[in-house]
C-alpha positions as CSV (number, residue, x, y, z in Angstrom):
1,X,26.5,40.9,-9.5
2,X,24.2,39.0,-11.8
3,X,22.6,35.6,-10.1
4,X,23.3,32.1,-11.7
5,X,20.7,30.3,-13.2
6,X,19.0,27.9,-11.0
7,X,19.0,25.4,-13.1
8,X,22.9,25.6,-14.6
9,X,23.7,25.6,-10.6
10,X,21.7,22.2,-9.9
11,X,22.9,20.8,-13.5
12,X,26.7,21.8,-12.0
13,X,26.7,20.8,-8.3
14,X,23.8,17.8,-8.3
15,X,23.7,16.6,-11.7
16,X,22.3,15.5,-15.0
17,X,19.5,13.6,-12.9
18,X,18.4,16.5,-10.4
19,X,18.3,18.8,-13.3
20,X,16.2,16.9,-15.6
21,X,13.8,16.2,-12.4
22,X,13.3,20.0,-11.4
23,X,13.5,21.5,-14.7
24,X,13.1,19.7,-17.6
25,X,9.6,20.3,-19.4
26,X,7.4,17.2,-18.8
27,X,5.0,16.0,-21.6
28,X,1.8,15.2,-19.5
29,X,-0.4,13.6,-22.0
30,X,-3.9,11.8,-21.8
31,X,-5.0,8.5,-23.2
32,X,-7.8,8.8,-25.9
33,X,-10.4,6.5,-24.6
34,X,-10.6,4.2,-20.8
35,X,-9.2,1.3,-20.9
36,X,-6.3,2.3,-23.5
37,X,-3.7,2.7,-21.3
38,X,-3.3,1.4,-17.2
39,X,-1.1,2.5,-14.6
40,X,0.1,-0.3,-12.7
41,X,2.4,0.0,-9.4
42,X,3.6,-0.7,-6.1
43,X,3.7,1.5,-2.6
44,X,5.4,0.4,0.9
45,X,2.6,2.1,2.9
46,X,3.5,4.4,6.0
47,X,1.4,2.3,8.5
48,X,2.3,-0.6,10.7
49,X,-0.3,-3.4,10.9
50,X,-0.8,-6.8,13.2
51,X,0.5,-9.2,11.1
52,X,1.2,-12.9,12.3
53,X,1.4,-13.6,15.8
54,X,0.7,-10.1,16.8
55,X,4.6,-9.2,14.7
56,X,4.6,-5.6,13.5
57,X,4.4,-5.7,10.0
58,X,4.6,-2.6,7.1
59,X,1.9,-3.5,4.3
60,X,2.6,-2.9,0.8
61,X,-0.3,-1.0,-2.3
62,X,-0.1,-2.3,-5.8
63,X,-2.9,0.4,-7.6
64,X,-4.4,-0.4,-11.3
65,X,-5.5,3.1,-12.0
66,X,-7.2,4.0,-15.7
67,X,-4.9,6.6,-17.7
68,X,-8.3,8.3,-19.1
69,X,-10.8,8.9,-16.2
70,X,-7.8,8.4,-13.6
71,X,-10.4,5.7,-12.1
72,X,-9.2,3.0,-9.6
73,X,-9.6,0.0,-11.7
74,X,-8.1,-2.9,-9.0
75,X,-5.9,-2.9,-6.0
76,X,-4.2,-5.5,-3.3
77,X,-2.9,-4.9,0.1
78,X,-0.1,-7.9,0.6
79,X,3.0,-7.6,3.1
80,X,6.3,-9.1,2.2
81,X,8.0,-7.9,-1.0
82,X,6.4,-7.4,-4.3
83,X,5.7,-10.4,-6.2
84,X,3.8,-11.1,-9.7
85,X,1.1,-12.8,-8.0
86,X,0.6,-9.8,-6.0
87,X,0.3,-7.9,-9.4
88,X,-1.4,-10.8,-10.8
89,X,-4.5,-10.5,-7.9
90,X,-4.7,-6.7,-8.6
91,X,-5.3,-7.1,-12.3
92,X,-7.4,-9.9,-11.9
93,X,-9.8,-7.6,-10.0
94,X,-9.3,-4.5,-12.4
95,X,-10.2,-6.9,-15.1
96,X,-13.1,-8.9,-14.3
97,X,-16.5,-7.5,-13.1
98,X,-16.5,-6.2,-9.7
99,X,-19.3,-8.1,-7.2
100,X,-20.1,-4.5,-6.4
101,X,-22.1,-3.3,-8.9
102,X,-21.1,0.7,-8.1
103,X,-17.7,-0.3,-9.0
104,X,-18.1,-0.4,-12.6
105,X,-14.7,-0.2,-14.4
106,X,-13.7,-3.8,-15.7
107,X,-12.2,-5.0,-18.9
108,X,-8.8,-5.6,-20.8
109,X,-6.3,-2.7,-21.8
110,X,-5.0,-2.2,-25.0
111,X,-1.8,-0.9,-22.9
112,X,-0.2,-1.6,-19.5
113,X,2.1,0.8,-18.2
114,X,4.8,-0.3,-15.4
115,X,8.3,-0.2,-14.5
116,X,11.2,-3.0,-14.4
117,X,10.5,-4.4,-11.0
118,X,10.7,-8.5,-11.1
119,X,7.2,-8.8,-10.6
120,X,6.3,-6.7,-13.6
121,X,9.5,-7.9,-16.2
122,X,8.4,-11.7,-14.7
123,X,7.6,-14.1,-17.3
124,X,4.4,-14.6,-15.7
125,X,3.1,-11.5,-16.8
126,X,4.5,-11.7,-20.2
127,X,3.1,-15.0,-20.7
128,X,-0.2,-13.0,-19.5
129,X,0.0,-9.9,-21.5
130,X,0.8,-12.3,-24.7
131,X,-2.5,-14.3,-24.4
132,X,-4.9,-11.5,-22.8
133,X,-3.2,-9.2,-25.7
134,X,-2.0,-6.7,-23.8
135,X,0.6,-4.5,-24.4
136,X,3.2,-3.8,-21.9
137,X,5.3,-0.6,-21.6
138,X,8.4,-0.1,-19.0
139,X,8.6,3.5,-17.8
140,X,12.4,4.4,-18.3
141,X,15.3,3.5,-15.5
142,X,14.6,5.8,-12.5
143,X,12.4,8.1,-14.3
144,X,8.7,7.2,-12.6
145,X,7.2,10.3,-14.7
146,X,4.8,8.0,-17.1
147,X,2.5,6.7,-13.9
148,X,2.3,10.3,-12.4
149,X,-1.1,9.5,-12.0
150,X,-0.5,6.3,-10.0
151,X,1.8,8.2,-8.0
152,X,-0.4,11.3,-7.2
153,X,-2.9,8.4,-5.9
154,X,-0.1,6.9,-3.9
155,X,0.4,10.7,-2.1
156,X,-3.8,11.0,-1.8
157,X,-3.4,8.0,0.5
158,X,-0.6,9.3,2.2
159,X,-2.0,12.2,3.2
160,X,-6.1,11.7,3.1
161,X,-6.5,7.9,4.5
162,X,-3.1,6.7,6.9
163,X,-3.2,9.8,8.7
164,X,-6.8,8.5,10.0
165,X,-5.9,5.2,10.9
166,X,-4.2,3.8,14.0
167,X,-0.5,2.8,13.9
168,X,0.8,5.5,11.2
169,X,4.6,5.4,10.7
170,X,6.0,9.9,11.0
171,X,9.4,10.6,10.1
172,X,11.3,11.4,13.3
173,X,8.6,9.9,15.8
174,X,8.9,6.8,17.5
175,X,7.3,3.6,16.3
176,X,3.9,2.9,16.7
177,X,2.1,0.0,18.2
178,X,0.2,-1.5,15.5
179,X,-3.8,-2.0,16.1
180,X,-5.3,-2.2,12.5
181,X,-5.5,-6.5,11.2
182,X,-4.5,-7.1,7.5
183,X,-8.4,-7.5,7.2
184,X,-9.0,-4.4,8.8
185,X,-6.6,-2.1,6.3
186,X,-7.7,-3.4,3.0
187,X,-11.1,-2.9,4.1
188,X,-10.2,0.8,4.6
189,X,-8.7,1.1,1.5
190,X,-11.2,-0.5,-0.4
191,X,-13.8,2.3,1.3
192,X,-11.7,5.3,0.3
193,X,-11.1,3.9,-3.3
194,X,-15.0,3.6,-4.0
195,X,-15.2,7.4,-2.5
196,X,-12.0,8.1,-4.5
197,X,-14.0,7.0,-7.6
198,X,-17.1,8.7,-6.7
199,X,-15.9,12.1,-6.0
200,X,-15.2,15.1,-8.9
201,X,-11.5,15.1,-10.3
202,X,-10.2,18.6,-10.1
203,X,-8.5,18.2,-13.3
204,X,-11.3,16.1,-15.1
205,X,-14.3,18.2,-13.3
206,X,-16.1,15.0,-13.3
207,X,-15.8,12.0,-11.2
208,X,-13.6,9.0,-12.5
209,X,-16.2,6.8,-12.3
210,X,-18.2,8.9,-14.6
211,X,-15.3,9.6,-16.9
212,X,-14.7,6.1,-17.4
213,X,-18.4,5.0,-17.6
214,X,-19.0,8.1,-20.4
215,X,-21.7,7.5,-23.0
216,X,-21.9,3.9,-22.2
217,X,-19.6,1.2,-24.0
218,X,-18.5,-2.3,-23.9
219,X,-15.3,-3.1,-22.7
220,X,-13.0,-6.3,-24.3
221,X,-13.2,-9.6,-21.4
222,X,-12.1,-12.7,-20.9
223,X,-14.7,-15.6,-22.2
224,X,-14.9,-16.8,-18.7
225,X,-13.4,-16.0,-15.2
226,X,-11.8,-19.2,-15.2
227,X,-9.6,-18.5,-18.5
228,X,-8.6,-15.5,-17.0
229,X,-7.4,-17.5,-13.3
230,X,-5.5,-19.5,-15.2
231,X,-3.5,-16.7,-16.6
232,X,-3.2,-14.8,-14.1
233,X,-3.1,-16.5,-10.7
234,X,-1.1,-19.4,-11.9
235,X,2.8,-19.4,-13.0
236,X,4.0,-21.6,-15.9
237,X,6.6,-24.3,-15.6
238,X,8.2,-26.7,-18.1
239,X,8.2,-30.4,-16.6
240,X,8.9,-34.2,-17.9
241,X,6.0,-36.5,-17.2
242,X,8.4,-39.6,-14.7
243,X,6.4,-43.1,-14.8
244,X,5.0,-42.2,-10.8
245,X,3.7,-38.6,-12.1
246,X,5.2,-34.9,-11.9
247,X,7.4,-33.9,-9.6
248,X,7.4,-30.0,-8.6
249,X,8.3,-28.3,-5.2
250,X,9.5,-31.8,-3.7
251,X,5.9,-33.1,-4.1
252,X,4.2,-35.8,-6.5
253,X,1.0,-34.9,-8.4
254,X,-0.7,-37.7,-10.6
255,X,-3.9,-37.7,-13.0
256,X,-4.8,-41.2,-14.8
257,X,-4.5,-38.8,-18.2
258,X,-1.1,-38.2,-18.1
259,X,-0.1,-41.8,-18.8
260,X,0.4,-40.8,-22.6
261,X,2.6,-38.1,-21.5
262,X,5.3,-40.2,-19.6
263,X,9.0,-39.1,-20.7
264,X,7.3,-36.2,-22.1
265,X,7.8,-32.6,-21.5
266,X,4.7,-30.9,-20.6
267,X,3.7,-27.2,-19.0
268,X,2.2,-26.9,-15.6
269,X,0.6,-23.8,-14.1
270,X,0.6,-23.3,-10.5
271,X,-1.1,-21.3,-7.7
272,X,1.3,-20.3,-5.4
273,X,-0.8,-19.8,-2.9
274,X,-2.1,-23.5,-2.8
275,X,0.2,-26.6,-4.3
276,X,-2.6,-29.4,-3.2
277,X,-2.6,-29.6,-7.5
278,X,-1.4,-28.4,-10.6
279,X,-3.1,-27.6,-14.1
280,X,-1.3,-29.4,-16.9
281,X,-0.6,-28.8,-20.5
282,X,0.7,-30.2,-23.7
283,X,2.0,-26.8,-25.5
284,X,-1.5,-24.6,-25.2
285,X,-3.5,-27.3,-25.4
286,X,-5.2,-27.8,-21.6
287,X,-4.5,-31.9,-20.2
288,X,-5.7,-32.3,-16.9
289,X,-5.5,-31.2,-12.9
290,X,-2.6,-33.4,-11.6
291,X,-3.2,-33.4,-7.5
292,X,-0.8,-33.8,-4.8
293,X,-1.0,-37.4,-4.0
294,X,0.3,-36.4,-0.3
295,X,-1.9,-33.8,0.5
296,X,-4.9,-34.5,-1.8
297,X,-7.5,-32.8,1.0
298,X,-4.8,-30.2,2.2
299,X,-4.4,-26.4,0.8
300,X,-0.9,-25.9,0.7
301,X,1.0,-22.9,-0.3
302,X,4.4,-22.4,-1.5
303,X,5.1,-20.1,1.6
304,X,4.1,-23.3,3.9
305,X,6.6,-25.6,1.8
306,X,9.2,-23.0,2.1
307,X,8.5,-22.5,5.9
308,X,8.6,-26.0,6.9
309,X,12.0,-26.2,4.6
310,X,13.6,-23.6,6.7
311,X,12.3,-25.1,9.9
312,X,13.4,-28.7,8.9
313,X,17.1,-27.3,7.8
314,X,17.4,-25.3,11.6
315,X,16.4,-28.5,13.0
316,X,19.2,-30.6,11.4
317,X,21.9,-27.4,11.7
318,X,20.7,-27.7,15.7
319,X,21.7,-31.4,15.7
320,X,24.4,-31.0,14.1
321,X,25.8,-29.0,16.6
322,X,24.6,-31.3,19.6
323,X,26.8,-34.3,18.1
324,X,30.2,-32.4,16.9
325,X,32.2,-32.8,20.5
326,X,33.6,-29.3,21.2
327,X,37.0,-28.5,21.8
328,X,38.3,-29.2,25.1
329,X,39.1,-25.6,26.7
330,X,42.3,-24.8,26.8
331,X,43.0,-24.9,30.2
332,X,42.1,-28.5,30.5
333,X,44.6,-29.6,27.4
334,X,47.4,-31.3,29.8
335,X,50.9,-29.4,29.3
336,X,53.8,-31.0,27.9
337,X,56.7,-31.8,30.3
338,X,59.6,-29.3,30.5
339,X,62.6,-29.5,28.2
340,X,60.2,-31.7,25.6
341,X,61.1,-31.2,22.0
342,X,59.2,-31.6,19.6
343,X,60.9,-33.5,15.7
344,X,59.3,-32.3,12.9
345,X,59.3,-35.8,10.5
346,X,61.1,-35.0,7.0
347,X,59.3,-36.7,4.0
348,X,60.8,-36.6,0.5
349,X,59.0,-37.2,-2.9
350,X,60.1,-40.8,-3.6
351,X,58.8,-41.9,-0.1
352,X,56.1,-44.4,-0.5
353,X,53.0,-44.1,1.4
């Protein structure tokens, strides 16, 4: 009896999906130059770290890695979910020059490749991409083929760096205790990626590095580091100018320039990870730094003003509780006297109240 073909079994029993990822021919192309296309995305990492107050905590990888000389271009280590600042601190290093000077890949892309996460389809990053002209492509629905490369790097890892490291998470083994800090990982990333760079590419037979750096050429920047933070690690929000200032995030920010602006609506840009003042603007045109009139010597986040709203709404749930008298158990409700009956009181609809 003649075998089936694999792949009319797996299309049969498992699907269009299975099929297409085992056996449909994959176009594996190359870009033409570095810097024309980047590979952006995001791993939960199989390690436990210390996070706050000693907590167990499972760190996340978002990778910028170069199409062309499959160089790591910029990376972040963050815990929590993924976020578009997260992506936003791993381009901003990918883009700008490195303090390293071995580290040489920097620059703009002509393309940006990433999938439809919230942090990548954010209007952050489309505001982003629009002024840094960059040209963002979504990979299709569940089909992670276009960042291969990203995701070969994301194995490397896996298999060449956690297994080295204290508090590595194995399938079907107990929990580990955690030993590494947050400081402690990202500086052993950032170690493997320089050797990752330095080290020949069995499919380029060259090093990334190399492959990137080529002949010598200039790559496109940002005038200044500054235009490119306020892109990147600050988040735009429409606002009206009120007669005491801005309000955002339950706090007040003023600036003697906004004055003209009152009734007015205006763009702010943010840091999420300090609200002690905002950067304000009329369309594209730049206004002022408005500053949190609470908290004007104060770096606050927008994880601290969410902490403290949580805190502040258990504290009020707690007192609720303390002042609503509880029902009086049952056994102490006293018991009617035998043979009582109880009249139910008729009302009809012309009754007057």
């Amino acid at each position: 009896m003649q075998s089936l073909d694999p792949g009319l079994v797996t299309l049969a029993l498992e699907g269009p999906a299975s099929y297409r990822d085992k056996y449909e021919l994959v176009f594996r192309r190359r870009a033409e130059h570095p810097n024309a296309t980047w590979q952006a995305d995001h791993t939960q990492l199989d390690i436990l770290i210390r996070g706050a107050h000693g907590r167990p905590e499972r760190p996340w990888l978002t990778i910028i890695l170069d199409d062309y000389s499959r160089a790591i271009c910029g990376y972040t280590v963050f815990v929590g979910s993924p976020s578009a600042i997260n992506t936003a601190l791993a381009l901003r290093q990918a883009i700008w020059r490195k303090s390293d000077p071995t580290w040489a890949m920097c620059g703009i892309p002509e393309v940006l490749h990433v999938d439809h996460g919230s942090d990548f389809t954010s209007l952050h990053l489309e505001h982003t991409s629009i002024a840094l002209k960059i040209r963002v492509i979504y990979s299709s629905v569940g089909r992670p083929q276009g960042r291969g490369k990203v995701e070969r790097f994301f194995g490397t890892i896996n298999t060449e760096l956690l297994p080295h490291l204290p508090g590595k998470l194995t399938k079907g083994s107990p929990a580990p205790k955690p030993a590494l800090t947050f400081a402690e990982l990202d500086h052993a990333i950032g170690n493997f990626v320089a050797a990752y760079n330095d080290r020949v590419h069995s499919e380029l037979g060259t090093s990334p590095k190399s492959a990137w750096i080529g002949n010598g050429w200039m790559p496109r920047l940002p005038d200044n580091l500054e235009q490119l933070d306020g892109l990147l690690l600050t988040v735009p929000k429409s606002r009206v100018v009120q007669r005491d200032g801005i309000h955002f995030q339950g706090q007040r920010y003023v600036a003697p320039t906004l004055a003209p602006f009152v009734g007015r609506s205006i763009t702010i840009r943010y840091d999420p990870r300090d609200l002690s003042e905002i950067r304000v603007y009329d369309h594209d045109t730049y206004i002022c730094v408005a500053v949190d009139e609470s908290h004007p010597n104060q770096r606050l986040s927008l994880r601290d003003i969410e902490t403290a709203r949580r805190a502040r709404r258990r504290q009020l749930r707690k007192e609720i509780n303390e002042r609503v008298p509880r029902a009086a158990p049952r056994d102490e409700i006293p018991a009617e006297p035998p043979g009582t009956r109880r009249v139910k009181l008729r009302t009809y609809e012309e009754d007057e109240s």
